[in-house]
N, C-alpha and C positions, 0 to 999 in steps of 0.2 A: 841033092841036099844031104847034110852030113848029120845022121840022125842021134848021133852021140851027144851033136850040141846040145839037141832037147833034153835029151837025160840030166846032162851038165847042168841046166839051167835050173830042172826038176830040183835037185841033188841043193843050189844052192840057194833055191826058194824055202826048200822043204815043204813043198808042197807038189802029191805027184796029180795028174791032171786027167781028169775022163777022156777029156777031149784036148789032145795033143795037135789037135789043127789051131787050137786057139794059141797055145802058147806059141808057135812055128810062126803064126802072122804076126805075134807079139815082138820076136827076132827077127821080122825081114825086113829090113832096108830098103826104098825105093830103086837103091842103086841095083841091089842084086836081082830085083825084079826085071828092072831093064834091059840087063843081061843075059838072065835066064829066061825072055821073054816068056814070064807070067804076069798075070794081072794087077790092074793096078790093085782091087779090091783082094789081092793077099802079103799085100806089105800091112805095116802095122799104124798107118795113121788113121784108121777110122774107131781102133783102138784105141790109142792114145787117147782121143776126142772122149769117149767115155770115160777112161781112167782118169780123165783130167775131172771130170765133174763127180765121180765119186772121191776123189782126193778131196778135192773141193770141200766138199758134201762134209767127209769125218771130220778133217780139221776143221770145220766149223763150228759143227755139233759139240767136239771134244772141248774146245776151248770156250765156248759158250756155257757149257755147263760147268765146268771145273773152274773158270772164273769170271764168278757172277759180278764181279766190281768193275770190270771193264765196261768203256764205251764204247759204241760203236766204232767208234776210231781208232781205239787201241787196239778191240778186235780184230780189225782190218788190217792192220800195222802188224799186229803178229800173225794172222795166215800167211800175208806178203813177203813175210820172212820166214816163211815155212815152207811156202808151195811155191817154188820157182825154181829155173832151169837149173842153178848151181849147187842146189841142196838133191835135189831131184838126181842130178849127176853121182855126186856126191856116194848118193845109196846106192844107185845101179853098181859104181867102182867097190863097194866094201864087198856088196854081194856076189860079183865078180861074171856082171852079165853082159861085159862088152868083149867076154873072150866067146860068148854062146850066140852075137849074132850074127846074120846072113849079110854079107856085105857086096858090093860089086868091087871090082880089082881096082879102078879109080878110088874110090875111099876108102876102102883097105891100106893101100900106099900113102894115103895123105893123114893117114892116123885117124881117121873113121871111130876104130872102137876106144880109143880115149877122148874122142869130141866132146865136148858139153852138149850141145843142141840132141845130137843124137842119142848118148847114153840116159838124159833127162826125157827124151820122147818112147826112149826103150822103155825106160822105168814106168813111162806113164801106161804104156798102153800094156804093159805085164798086167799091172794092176787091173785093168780092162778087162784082161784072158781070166783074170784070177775069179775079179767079179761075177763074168758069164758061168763058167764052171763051177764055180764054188758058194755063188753067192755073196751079200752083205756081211754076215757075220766073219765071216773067215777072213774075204777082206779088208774090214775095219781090225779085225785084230793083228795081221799081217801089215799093216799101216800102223797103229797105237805100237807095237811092239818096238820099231825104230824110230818111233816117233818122240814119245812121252819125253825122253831127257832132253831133247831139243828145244823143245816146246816149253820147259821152262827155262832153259837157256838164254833163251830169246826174250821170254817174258822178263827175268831177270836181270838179265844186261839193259834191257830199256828200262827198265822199275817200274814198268807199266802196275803193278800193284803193289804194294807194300812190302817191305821184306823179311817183313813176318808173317804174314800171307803167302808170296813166296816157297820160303822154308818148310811151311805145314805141309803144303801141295807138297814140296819136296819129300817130305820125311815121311807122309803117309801113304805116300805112292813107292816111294822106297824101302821103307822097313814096315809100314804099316802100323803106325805108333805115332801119335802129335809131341810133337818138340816142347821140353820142360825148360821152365825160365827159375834164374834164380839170383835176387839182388844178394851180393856176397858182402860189400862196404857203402857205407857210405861216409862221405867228409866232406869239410870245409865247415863255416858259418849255418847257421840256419837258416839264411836268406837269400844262400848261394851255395847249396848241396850239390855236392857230383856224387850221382848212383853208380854202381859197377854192377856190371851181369853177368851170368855165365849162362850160357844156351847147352843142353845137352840132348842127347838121340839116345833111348835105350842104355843111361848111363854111362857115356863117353860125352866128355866135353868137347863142342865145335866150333863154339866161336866165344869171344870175351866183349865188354863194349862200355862205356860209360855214356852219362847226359847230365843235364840238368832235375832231366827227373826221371821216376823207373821206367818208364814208357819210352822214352829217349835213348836210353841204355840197353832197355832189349831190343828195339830198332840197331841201332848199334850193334849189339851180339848178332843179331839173325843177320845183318850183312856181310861181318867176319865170316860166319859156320857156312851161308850161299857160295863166300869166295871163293872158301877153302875147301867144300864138298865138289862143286863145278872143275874144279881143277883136279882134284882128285881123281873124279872120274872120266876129264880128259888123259889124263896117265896112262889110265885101263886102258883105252882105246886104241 
C-alpha cells in the first residue's frame, strides 16, 4: 500500500488522524481487498455504515433546529436532498478523495475513482474514520462546514419555507447580521396600492420586489436578493 495516499487524503481533509488505520479502511475498496488478499473487515463498508448514521444524525439535528416551520415532510424532503449518493459524490470529487483510494486493477480500469456509488461510500465512511478518531464535534463541523450553503439551497429552490425566512437563515449565517427591508414607493389608487421594496445585507442592496401590500413586496424583494445571492455564490465555486 502506497502510504503517500494517506498523507494525500490527510492533506485534503485537513484533518491529520491518531489513528491512520482508520483512515487507510476509510480508502480501501473491496476490490483491492480481493487482490491484495486482505480481509474483508479492512475495506471501508463497515465504515460507511457508521458514517451514514452520523451523516444522518447532523443533518437532522441541523435542520431541525435552524428551521423550526418545517413539517415533518419537508424535513424529510430536505435531508433526501442532502444525504444521498450524488451530493455525497459530489464532496468526495471537490475534496479530491478518489485520487487517495485503494482500488483493485478491475475498477481502476473501469473508472472506479470517479464512480458515484463508490466515491459517495468513500465519503461516507471517511466520515466514520473521522468520527472514531476525532469524535462528534469535529465531525459535525467537518459536515456543517460543506454543508450549510446547500442546505439552504435546497430549502430554497423548494420554498419549503418562506423567502424571508429563507434569506435571514441566509444572511445570518453568512455575514451574521438579519436582512433590513424598506418600502421606497408606493402608487396607484387607494384601493389598489402596489408597494415597492428594497432588501438590503450590511448596506448593499439585494433584491427589489413589489405587491399589493408591504408584506407582499418584501416577500417579492427576499426572493430577488435568494436568486441573486445563490447564484453568486455558485460563481465562487
Amino acid at each position: 500500500m502506497n502510504p503517500r495516499r494517506i498523507e494525500k487524503a490527510e492533506e485534503y481533509l485537513g484533518i491529520s488522524f491518531e489513528n491512520r488505520e482508520l483512515l487507510r479502511k476509510a480508502l480501501t475498496h473491496s476490490s483491492f481487498a480481493h487482490e491484495a488478499g486482505i480481509g474483508e473487515k479492512d475495506v471501508y463498508e463497515r465504515l460507511e455504515f457508521l458514517g451514514d448514521a452520523v451523516l444522518s444524525f447532523v443533518i437532522t439535528d441541523f435542520i431541525f433546529h435552524r428551521f423550526p416551520k418545517l413539517d415533518e415532510g419537508d424535513l424529510a424532503k430536505v435531508r433526501a436532498n442532502l444525504v444521498n449518493a450524488q451530493v455525497l459524490a459530489d464532496f468526495a470529487q471537490q475534496i479530491g478523495l478518489g485520487e487517495c483510494l485503494y482500488l483493485g486493477k478491475g475498477a481502476e480500469l473501469t473508472g472506479g475513482r470517479e464512480k458515484t456509488s463508490i466515491l459517495g461510500d468513500c465519503f461516507e465512511a471517511v466520515l466514520g474514520a473521522i468520527y472514531l478518531d476525532k469524535g462528534i464535534d469535529t465531525t459535525k463541523e467537518f459536515i456543517l462546514r460543506r454543508y450549510r450553503d446547500l442546505v439552504l439551497e435546497v430549502v430554497t429552490a423548494d420554498r419549503l419555507s418562506d423567502d424571508k425566512t429563507a434569506l435571514q437563515e441566509y444572511s445570518v449565517s453568512k455575514y451574521g447580521v438579519m436582512p433590513e427591508y424598506r418600502i421606497v414607493r408606493e402608487d396607484g389608487p387607494v384601493h389598489k396600492r402596489t408597494f415597492h421594496a428594497e432588501v438590503s445585507i450590511l448596506g448593499e442592496i439585494h433584491g427589489r420586489g413589489e405587491g399589493g401590500s408591504k408584506k407582499k413586496a418584501e416577500l417579492s424583494a427576499a426572493q430577488k436578493a435568494l436568486e441573486s445571492l445563490v447564484k453568486k455564490d455558485k460563481r465562487k465555486t
